[in-house]
C-alpha positions, 0 to 999 in steps of 0.5 A, a space after each residue: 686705942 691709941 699706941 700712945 695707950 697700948 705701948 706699955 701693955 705691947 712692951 709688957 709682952 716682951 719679957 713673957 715671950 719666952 714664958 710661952 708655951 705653945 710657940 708660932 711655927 716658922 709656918 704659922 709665920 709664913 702666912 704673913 706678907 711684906 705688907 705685915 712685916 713692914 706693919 709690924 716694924 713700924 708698930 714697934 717703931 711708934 711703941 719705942 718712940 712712945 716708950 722712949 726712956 721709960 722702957 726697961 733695959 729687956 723691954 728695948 733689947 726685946 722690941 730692938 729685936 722685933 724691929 730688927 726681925 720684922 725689917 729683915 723679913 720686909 727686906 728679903 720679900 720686898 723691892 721696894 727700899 725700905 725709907 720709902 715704904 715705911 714713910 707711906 705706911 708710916 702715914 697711914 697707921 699713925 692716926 689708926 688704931 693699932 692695938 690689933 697688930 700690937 697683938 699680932 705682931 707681939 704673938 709673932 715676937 713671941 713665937 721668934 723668940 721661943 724658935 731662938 731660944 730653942 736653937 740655942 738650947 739645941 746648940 748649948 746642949 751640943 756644946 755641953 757633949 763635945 770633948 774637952 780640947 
């Protein structure tokens, strides 16, 4: 299956990242390389790229963050610049069928998003205790 084919049921899976119940640990997370995390951003660079325009205004503030998340993560575990490698592997995956690490890299959104949802409950329910200045 093409990106152009999976691009609306990968930006599907955006809204429902925190409706999960059971949510990737930062361990679970661990086991991927650089290699997955550049994948992972350039997965979601073609879907935006496909989506252009007709994604909701959460389906583009959804996969801005993945993208964002998966290039922080290459950056802190690579050396090799960034431009460089996603081009080279930009080349690769672009006539691939990506549908499987559109699963993957989604679950992995998903679980990112329950982590940061649950730090900012966490740090909500702090505020909500402190005393009044």
């Amino acid at each position: 299956m093409s990106v152009r084919r999976c691009a609306s049921a990968f930006a599907a899976l955006v809204p429902a990242a925190l409706l999960l119940t059971a949510p990737l640990s930062a361990q679970d997370d661990a086991q991927y390389t650089a290699q997955d995390d550049l994948d992972c951003a350039i997965v979601i660079s073609m879907v935006l790229g496909t989506l252009g325009d007709n994604a909701s205004a959460e389906q583009q503030k959804g996969l801005v963050g993945g993208l964002s998340y998966f290039v922080g993560r290459y950056e802190a575990r690579s050396d090799r610049p960034l431009e460089t490698a996603m081009l080279e592997r930009y080349r690769v995956l672009r006539d691939q069928d990506v549908s499987a690490r559109q699963k993957v890299c989604g679950a992995r959104m998903q679980g990112m998003g329950q982590r940061m949802q649950a730090a900012g409950s966490a740090i909500s329910a702090l505020e909500d205790q402190s005393p009044v200045q």
